[in-house]
C-alpha positions, -999 to 999 in steps of 0.1 A, spaced: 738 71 533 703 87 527 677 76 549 642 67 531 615 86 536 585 64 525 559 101 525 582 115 499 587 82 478 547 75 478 545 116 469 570 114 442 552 80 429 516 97 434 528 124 409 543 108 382 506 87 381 488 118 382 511 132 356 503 99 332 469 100 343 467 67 353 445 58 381 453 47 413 434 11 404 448 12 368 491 11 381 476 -10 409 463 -35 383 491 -27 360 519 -36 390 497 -69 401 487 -59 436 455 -47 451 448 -8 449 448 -7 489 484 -18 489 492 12 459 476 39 484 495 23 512 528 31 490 515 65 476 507 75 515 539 64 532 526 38 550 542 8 538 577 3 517 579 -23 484 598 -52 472 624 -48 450 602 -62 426 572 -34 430 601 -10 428 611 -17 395 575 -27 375 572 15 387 599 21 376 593 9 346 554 19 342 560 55 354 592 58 335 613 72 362 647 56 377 646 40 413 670 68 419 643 94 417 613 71 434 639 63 462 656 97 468 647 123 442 676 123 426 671 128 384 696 120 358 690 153 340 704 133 309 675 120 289 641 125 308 649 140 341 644 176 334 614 165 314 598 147 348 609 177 366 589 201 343 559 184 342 558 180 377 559 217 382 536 222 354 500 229 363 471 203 363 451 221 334 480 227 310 495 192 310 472 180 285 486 206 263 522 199 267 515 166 261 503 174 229 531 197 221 559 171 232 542 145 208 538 170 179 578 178 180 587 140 193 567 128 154 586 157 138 617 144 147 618 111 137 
């Protein structure tokens, strides 16, 4: 069984806000608990409930699976969360853009 490693779960949660450009007080408001507690998560130095884990889940649209251990389904978004993690700060914005523009194209 994989071990948790609370650095890497707060890293992989700190990123996924960045990539959403939410603000640290905005998911802490957004998840119901103070913004101290949210840098105490994104730091490593305190774990969630069960409860936390999912509202980020579900606000950060990313599986447990990949907050807990990293692990993607490379099914429906996880190659896309992969990709814009890699991608750089100042070119986000643009494939935002772009993934909107085909996303309405498609429908």
């Amino acid at each position: 069984m994989n071990e948790l490693n609370y650095l890497e779960i707060g890293n992989r949660i700190r990123k996924q806000r960045e990539l959403l450009s939410y603000s640290r007080e905005h998911l802490a408001e957004l998840l119901g608990v103070s913004t101290k507690f949210c840098a105490d998560i994104e730091t490593g130095a305190k774990g969630m409930s069960i409860k936390t884990l999912s509202k980020l889940s579900q606000l950060l649209h990313i599986s447990t699976d990949y907050i807990l251990f990293g692990k993607t389904n490379e099914g429906a978004t996880g190659g896309l969360v992969e990709a814009f993690s890699d991608c750089p700060k100042d070119k986000i914005e643009y494939a935002e853009e772009i993934l909107k523009v085909f996303i309405k194209a498609i429908k």
